[in-house]
C-alpha positions as CSV (number, residue, x, y, z in Angstrom):
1,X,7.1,13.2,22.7
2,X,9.5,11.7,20.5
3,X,7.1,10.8,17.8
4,X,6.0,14.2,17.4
5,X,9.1,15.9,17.3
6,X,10.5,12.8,14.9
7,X,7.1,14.0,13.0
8,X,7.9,17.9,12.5
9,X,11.8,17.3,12.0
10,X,10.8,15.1,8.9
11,X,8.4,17.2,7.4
12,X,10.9,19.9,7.9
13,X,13.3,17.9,5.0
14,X,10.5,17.3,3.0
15,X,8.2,14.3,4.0
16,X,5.4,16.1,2.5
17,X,6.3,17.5,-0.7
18,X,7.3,13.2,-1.4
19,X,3.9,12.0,0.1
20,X,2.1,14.6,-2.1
21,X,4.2,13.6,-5.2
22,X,3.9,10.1,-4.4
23,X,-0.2,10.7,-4.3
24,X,0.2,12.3,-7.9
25,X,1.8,9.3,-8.7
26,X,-0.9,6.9,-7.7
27,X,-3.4,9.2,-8.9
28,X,-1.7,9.3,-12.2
29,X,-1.4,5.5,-12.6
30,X,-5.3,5.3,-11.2
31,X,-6.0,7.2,-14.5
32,X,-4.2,4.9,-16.5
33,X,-5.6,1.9,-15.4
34,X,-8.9,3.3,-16.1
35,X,-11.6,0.9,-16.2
36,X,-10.1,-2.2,-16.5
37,X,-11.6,-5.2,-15.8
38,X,-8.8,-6.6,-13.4
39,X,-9.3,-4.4,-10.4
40,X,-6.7,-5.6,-8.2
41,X,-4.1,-3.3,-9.5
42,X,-6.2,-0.3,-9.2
43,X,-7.2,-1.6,-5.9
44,X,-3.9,-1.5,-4.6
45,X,-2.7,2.0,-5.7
46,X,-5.8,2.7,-4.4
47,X,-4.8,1.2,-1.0
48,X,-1.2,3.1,-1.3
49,X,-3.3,6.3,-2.1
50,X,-5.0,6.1,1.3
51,X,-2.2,5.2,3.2
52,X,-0.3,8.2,1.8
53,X,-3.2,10.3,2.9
54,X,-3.0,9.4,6.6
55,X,0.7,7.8,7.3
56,X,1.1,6.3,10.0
57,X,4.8,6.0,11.9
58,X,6.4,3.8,9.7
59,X,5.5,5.2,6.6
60,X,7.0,8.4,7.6
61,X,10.5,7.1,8.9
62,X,10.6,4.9,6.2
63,X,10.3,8.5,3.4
64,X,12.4,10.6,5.9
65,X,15.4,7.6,5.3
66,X,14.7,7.7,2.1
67,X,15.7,11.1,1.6
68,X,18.6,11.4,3.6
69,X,19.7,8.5,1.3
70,X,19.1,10.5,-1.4
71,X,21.1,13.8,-0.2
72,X,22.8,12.6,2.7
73,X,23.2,16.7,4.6
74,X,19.6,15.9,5.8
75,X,20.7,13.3,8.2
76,X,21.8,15.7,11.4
77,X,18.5,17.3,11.0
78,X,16.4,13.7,11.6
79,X,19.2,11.5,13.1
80,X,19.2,12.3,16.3
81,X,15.1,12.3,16.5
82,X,15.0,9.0,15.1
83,X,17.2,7.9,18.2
84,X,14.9,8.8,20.2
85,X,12.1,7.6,18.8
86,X,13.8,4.1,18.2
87,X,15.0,4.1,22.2
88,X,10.9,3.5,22.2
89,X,10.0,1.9,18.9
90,X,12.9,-1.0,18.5
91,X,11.3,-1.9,14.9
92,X,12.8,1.7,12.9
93,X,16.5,0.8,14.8
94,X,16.9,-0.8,11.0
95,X,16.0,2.8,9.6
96,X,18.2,4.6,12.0
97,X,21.1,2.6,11.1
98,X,20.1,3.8,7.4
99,X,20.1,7.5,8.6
100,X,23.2,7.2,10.0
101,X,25.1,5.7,7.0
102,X,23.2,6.6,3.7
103,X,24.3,5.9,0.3
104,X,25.8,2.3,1.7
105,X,28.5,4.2,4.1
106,X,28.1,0.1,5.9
107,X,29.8,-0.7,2.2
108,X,32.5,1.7,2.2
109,X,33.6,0.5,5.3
110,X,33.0,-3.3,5.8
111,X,33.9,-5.4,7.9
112,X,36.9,-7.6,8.2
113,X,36.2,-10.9,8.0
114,X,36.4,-13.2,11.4
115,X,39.2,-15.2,11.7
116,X,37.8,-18.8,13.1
117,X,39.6,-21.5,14.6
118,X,38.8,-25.0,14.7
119,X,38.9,-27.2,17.5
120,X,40.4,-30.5,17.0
């Protein structure tokens, strides 16, 4: 299945080790909020806590682009699963077009402008 090995390809660059320091991070701000008599800020890092504990797809595509934006030699290890997985799931072929040109490659290259004509 696609997902799967998508999955085990982006832990293998480090999906966890970010979900667990992402978790410290909520945890951390959790502890600075304290008891404050606004919840809705602690409710949503409390939210983002949960999610980080049980990811679903997206979440884990969207850390695994992350970090091949961030160091750039870990997109041949995902790239290719991300294909895959986006032949099935249209929705990531944003993230896949990341993965294959981090650090704003799209920039370094841009397009030449369209010539148009007018009719008249």
């Amino acid at each position: 299945m696609p997902e799967t090995r998508f999955v085990d390809l982006a832990m293998s660059i480090g999906v966890a080790d970010r979900i667990a320091a992402l978790i410290s991070d909520c945890d951390a701000a959790l502890a600075r909020l304290g008891d404050s008599l606004d919840h809705r800020p602690a409710w949503r890092v409390e939210e983002q806590r949960r999610l980080l504990l049980q990811p679903d797809l997206r979440t884990l595509v969207a850390l695994a682009t992350r970090l091949v934006e961030e160091d750039p030699r870990l997109g041949p290890v995902v790239a290719p699963a991300l294909a895959d997985l986006t032949r099935q799931h249209p929705a990531f072929a944003p993230y896949h077009a990341r993965v294959l040109a981090p650090e704003g490659a799209f920039l370094a290259h841009p397009a030449k402008p369209a010539s148009v004509s007018v009719a008249r």
